[in-house]
C-alpha positions in Angstrom: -18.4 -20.1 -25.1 -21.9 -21.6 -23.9 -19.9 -24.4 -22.0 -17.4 -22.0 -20.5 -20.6 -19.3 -20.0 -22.4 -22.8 -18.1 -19.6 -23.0 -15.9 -19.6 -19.7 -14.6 -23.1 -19.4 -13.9 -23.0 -22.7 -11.9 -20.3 -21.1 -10.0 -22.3 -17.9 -9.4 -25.2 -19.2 -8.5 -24.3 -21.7 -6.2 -26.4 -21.2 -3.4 -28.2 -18.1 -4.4 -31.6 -17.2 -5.0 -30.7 -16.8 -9.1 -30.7 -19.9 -10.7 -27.9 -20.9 -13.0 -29.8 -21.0 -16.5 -31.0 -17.6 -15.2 -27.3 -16.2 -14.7 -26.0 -17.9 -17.6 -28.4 -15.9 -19.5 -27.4 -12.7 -18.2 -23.7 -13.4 -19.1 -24.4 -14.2 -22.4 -26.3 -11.1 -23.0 -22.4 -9.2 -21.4 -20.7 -11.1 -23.7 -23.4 -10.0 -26.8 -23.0 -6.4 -25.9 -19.6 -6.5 -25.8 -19.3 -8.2 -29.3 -21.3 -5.6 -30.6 -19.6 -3.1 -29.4 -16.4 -4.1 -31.1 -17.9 -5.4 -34.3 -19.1 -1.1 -34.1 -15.7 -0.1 -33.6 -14.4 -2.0 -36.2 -16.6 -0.1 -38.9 -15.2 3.4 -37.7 -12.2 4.7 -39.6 -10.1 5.0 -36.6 -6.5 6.8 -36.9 -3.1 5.4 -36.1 -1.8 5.3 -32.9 -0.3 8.5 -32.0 3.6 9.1 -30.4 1.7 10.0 -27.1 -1.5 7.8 -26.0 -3.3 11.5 -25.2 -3.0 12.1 -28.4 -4.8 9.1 -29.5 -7.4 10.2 -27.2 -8.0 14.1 -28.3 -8.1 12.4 -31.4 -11.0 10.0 -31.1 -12.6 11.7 -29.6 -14.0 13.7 -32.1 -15.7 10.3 -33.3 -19.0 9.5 -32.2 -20.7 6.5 -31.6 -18.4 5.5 -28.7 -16.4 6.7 -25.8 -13.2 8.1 -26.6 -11.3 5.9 -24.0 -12.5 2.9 -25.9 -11.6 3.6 -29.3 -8.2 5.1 -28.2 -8.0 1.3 -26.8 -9.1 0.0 -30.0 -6.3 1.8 -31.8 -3.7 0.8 -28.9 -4.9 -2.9 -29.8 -4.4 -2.9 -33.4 -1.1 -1.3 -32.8 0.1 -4.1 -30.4 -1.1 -6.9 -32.7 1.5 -6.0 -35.0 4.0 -6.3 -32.2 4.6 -10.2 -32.4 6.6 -10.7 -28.9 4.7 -9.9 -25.6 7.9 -8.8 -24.3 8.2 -6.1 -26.9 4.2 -5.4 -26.5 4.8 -4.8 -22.7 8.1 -2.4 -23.7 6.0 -0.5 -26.0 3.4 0.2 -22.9 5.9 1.7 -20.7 7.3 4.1 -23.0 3.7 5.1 -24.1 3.3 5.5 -20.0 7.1 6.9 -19.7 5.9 10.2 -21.8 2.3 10.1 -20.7 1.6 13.4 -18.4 -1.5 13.3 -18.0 -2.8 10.5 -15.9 -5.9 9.9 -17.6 -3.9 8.4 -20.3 -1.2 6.3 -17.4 -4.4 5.1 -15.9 -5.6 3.9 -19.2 -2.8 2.0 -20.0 -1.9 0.5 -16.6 -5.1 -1.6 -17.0 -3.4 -3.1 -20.2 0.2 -3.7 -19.0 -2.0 -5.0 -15.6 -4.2 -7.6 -17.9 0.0 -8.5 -19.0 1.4 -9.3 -15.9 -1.3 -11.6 -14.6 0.4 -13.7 -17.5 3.6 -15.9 -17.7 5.1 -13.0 -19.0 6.3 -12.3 -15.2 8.4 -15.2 -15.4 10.9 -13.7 -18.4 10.6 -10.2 -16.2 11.8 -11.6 -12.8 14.0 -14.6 -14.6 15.5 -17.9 -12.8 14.0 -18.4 -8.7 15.6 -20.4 -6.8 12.8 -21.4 -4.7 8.9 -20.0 -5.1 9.7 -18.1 -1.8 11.9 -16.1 -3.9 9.7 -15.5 -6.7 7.1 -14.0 -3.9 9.7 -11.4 -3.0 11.1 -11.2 -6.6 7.4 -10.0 -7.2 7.1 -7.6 -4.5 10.4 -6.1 -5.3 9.1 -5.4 -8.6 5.9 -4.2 -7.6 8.0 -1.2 -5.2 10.2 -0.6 -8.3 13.5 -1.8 -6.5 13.7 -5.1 -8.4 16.9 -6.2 -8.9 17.0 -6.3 -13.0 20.3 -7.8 -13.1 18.6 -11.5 -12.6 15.7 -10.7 -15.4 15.5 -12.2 -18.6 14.7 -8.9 -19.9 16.8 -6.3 -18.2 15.6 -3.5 -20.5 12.0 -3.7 -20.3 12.0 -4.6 -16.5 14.4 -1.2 -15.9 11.5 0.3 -17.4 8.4 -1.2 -15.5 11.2 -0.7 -12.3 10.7 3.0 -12.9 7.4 3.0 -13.2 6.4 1.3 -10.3 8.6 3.6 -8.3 7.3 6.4 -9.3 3.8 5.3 -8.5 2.3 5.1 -11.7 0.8 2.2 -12.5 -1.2 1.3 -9.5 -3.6 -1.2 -11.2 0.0 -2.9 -12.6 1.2 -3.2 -8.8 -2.1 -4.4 -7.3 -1.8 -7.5 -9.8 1.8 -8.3 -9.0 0.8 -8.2 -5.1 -2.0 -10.4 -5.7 -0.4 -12.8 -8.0 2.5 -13.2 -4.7 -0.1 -13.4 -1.8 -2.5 -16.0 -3.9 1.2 -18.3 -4.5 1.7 -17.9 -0.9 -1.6 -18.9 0.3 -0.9 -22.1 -1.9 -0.1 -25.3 -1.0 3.1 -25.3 -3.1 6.1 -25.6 -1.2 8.5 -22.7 -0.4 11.6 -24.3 -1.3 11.0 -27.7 -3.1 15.1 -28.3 -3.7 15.4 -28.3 -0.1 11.9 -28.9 2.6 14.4 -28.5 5.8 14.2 -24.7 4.3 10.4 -23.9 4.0 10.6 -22.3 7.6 13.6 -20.1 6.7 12.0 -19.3 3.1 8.5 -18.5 4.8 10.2 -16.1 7.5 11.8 -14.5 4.6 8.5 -13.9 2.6 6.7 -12.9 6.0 10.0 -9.9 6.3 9.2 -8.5 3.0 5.2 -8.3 3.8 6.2 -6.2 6.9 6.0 -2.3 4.8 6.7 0.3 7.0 3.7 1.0 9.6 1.6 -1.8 8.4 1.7 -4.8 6.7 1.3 -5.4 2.9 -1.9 -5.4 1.4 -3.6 -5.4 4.7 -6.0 -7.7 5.4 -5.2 -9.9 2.4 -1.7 -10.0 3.8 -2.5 -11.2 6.9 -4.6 -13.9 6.0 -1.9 -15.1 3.3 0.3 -15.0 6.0 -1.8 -17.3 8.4 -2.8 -19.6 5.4 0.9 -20.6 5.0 1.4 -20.6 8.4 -1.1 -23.4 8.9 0.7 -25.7 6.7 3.8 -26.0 9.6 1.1 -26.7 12.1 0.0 -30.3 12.7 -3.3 -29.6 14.2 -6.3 -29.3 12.6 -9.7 -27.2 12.8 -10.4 -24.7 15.5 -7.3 -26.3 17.5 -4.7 -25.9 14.5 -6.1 -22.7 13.7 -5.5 -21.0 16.9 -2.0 -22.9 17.4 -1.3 -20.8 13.9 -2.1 -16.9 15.0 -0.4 -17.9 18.2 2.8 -19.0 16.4 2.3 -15.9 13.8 2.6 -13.5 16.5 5.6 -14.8 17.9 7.6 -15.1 14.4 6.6 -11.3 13.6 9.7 -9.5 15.1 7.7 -7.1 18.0 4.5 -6.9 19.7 4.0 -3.7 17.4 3.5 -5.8 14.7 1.8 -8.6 16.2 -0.8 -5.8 16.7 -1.2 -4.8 13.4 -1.4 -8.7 12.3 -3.7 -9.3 14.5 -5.9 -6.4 13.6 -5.8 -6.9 10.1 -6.9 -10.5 10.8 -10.2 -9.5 11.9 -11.1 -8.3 8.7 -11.1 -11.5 7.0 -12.8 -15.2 7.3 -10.7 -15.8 9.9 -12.2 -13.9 12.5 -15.3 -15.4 12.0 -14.8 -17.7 14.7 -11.4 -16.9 16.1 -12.4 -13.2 16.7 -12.1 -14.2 20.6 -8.5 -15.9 20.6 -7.2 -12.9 18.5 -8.4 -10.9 21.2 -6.6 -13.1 23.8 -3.4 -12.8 21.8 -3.7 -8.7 22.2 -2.9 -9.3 25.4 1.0 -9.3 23.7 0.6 -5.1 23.6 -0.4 -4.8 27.1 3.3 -6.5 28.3 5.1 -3.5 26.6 5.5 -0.5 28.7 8.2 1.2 26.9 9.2 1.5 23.2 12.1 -0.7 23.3 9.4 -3.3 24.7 7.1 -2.2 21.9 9.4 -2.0 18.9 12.7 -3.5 17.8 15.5 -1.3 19.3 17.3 -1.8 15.8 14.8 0.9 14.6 15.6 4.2 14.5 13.4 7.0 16.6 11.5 7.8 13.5 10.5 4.1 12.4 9.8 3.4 15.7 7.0 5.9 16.0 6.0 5.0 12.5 5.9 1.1 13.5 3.6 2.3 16.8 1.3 4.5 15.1 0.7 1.7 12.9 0.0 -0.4 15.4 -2.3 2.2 16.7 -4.3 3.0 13.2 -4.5 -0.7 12.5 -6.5 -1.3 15.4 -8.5 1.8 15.3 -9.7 1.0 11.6 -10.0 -2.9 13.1 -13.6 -5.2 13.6 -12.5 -5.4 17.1 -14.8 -4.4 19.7 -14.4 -0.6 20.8 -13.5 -1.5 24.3 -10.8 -3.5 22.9 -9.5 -1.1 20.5 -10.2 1.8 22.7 -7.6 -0.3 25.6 -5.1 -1.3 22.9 -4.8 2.2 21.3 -5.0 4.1 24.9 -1.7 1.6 25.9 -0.3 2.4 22.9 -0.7 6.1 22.9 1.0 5.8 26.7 4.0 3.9 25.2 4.9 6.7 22.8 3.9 9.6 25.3 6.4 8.3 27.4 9.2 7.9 24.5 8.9 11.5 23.7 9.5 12.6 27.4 12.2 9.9 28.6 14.4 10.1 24.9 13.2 14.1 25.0 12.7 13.6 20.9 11.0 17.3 20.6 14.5 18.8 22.0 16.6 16.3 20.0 14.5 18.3 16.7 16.4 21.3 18.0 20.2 22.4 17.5 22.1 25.0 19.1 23.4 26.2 16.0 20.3 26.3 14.0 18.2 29.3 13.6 14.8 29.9 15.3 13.1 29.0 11.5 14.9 25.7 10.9 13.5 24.5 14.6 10.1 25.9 14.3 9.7 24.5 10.3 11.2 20.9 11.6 9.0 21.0 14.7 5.5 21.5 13.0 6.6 19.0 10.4 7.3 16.4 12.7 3.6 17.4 14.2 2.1 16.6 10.8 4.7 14.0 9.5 1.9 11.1 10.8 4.4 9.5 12.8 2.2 10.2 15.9 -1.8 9.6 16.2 -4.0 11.5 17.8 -3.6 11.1 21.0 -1.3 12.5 24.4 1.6 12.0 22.2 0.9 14.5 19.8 -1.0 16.7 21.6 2.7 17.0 23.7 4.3 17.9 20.5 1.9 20.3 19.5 2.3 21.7 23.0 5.4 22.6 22.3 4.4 24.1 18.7 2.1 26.6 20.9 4.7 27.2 23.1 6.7 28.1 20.3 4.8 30.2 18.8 4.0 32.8 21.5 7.3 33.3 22.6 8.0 37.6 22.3 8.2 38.7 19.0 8.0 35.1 17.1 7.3 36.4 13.8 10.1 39.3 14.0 12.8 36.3 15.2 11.3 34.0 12.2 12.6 36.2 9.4 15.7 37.3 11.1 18.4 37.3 8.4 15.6 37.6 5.3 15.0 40.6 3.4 11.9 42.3 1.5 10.1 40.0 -0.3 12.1 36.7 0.6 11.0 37.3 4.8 7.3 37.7 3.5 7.4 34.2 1.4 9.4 32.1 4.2 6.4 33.4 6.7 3.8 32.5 4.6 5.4 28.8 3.5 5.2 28.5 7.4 1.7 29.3 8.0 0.4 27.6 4.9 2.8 24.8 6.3 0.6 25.3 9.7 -2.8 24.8 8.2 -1.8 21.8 5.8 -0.4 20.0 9.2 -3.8 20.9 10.4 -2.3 22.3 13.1 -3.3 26.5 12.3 -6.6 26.2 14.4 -4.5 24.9 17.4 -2.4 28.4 17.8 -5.0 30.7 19.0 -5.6 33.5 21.8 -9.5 32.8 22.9 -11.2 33.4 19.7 -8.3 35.5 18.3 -6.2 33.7 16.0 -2.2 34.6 16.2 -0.6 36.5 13.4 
C-alpha cells in the first residue's frame, strides 16, 4: 500500500503546488477512514440479503452507526463472496436490478455491476472479436442494449444486462462500457491485426456506430477518440499532421451535418487548444449547403433529417466557438431547415384528408415539441401554423366532434396539457387574453 499510495501521489502532484509526501499523506489518511469504516461494519449484526435489494435497505436502516446505503452494500458483498464465478455474481446483479422499482436501489447496484465491467469479465459477455474494431462496436451495442447475444460466451446473463441497458437503467453500467471502447480506440492498437490493408475499413466502421442520432456519441470524448485514431493514418506530424487529421475527419463523416457537430464537439477538448482556428476554417463545410439534401444524406428520412440538423444546430450553440461563429453557423442552419419545411411543405404532409381535425391538431403540436426543430424561423413557421390552427371558428366545438360527456372533456384537456408541456400554451394568445 505505501508504495502503491507513493505512486499516486507522485502522479498527483506533478507540477502542483502540493508536494508529493504531502498528498501521499492525505491518501493514506482516505484509505484509514475507509478501513475503519469497514472494520465498524463488520462488528454490526447485519441481516441477510433480502429477495429485493430495497428490502435490504428499509432494513438497515434501522441500524445506526452508518448510512443505510452502505451497510445494505455490506450485505450485497458478503452475499456475492459466496458466489464463486463473476459470471454468476454479475447474473445475480441484474436480477436484483430486474425486480428493483425503485431507483434508489437500481442506482445502487449499477455502481457494482459498473465496478464489474471495467473488468475482463466483458470479454466472456461479448465473446470471440474478430478484430478490436469489432470489439468497440460489440461494446457499444451492448451498452444500447441491442447486443447481439448469440456471439457471447454467456448468452443468459448478457440477455439480461441487454435488457437493462435498453431500458435505461443502469446508466453508471453504460457510461463504463463507452469509456472502456473510446479509451481502446484512442489506442495505438491496431483495428484489425489479422489483416492492416483493413484498419481504414474497420475505423470507418467504428466512426458509423459513434454517429447516435443528432449528435455523436459521448460528445466531446467521442470526437477527440475519433481524431486520436484518425491521426494514426496520417503521416504528418505536429501542428501540420494534426490539421491534415480534422481535415480528413470531416470528409469521412458522411454530411456536412455531421462534420458540424464533430467539429463543435472538438472545441471542447485539448485539441482546440491550438487548432481552435483551423476548426473554424473547416466550418466553412456548412456554409456550401443551401438545401437539406446538401446538408444531410438524402437516405434519411424527413424526420432524421431534421433531427441530424438540429443537431448540428445545438452542437454548435452549446460549442467553445466564438459567438459570431456560432451565431453564422446556427443562422445558416436555421435557413436550411426553414426552407425544407416550405419547399417539401412538411406541416401539410402532417395532415390527411381523411383524418379528423383532432388527429392533425395533436400530430401538429407534437411535431412543434418533438425537438426535431430549434428555436429558430423553422419552428416559429410551425408554430405559425399551430396558431393558425387554433383560431379557426369554433376550434374547440370541431376538436371533440364525435366524443361524448366526459370522454370530449378528457381529449380537450390531454390537448392543452399537451400545449403547455410543448411549451407552446403561452404562444396561442389574443393580446393579454389567453384562448380557451
Amino acid at each position: 500500500m505505501f508504495s502503491a499510495t507513493s505512486h499516486v501521489a507522485q502522479s498527483q502532484s506533478s507540477g502542483g503546488a502540493l508536494g508529493a509526501k504531502k498528498r501521499q499523506k492525505q491518501i493514506i489518511e482516505i484509505i484509514d477512514q475507509i478501513t475503519a469504516q469497514a472494520k465498524r461494519a463488520a462488528s454490526f449484526k447485519l441481516p441477510n440479503l433480502s429477495k429485493k435489494f430495497s428490502d435490504t435497505l428499509s432494513t438497515v436502516s434501522t441500524i445506526k452507526g452508518d448510512t443505510p446505503e452502505y451497510l445494505a452494500m455490506v450485505v450485497l458483498s458478503r452475499a456475492l463472496q459466496k458466489i464463486p464465478s463473476w459470471i454468476n455474481k454479475l447474473d445475480k446483479l441484474c436480477v436484483l436490478v430486474n425486480i428493483e422499482k425503485g431507483p434508489q436501489s437500481c442506482l445502487t447496484l449499477d455502481t457494482v455491476i459498473a465496478d464489474l465491467l471495467g473488468t475482463h469479465l466483458i470479454q466472456e459477455l461479448l465473446g470471440w472479436q474478430r478484430s478490436l474494431g469489432s470489439a468497440i462496436i460489440s461494446m457499444i451495442d451492448l451498452s444500447e442494449g441491442i447486443y447481439d447475444i448469440e456471439k457471447s460466451n454467456e448468452k443468459e446473463v448478457t440477455e439480461r444486462l441487454n435488457f437493462l441497458m435498453k431500458k435505461n437503467i443502469l446508466p453508471a453500467s453504460r457510461l463504463v462500457l463507452i469509456d472502456r471502447a473510446l479509451r481502446q480506440l484512442k489506442s495505438s492498437a491496431s483495428l484489425y491485426k489479422a489483416d492492416p490493408s483493413k484498419e481504414m475499413e474497420e475505423y470507418q466502421r467504428v466512426m458509423a456506430q459513434l454517429l447516435v442520432p443528432g449528435g455523436i456519441l459521448s460528445g466531446a470524448e467521442g470526437a477527440e477518440a475519433m481524431t486520436l485514431r484518425g491521426s494514426q493514418f496520417i503521416k504528418e506530424g505536429g501542428a501540420t499532421g494534426k490539421l491534415a487529421v480534422i481535415n480528413a475527419t470531416v470528409k469521412l463523416l458522411p454530411d456536412p451535418a455531421r462534420g458540424v457537430m464533430y467539429l463543435a464537439k472538438l472545441t471542447k477538448t485539448t485539441i482546440a487548444d491550438d487548432h481552435l482556428a483551423d476548426i473554424i476554417k473547416e466550418l466553412d463545410v456548412v456554409f456550401s449547403a443551401h438545401v437539406i439534401d446538401e446538408l444531410c444524406r438524402r437516405s434519411m428520412s424527413p424526420k432524421d433529417r431534421m433531427v441530424s440538423a438540429t443537431g448540428a444546430f445545438m452542437a454548435t450553440t452549446s460549442s467553445a466557438l466564438p459567438d459570431d461563429v456560432k451565431q453564422q453557423v446556427t443562422t445558416h442552419i436555421d435557413g436550411v431547415l426553414e426552407r425544407y419545411l416550405v419547399d417539401e411543405s412538411i406541416i401539410d404532409r402532417l395532415d390527411s384528408p381523411e383524418a379528423h381535425l383532432r388527429d392533425w391538431a395533436v400530430r401538429l403540436v407534437k411535431f412543434c415539441g418533438a425537438g426535431v426543430l430549434p428555436e429558430g424561423k423553422a419552428l416559429t413557421l410551425a408554430r405559425k401554423r399551430v396558431v393558425s390552427l387554433l383560431r379557426q371558428p369554433n376550434f374547440d366545438a370541431q376538436f371533440i366532434d364525435g366524443l361524448n360527456g366526459a370522454v370530449s372533456d378528457k381529449a380537450l384537456r390531454d390537448f392543452h396539457k399537451l400545449l403547455f408541456q410543448d411549451g407552446l400554451a403561452l404562444k396561442f394568445c389574443d393580446g393579454d387574453k389567453p384562448i380557451d
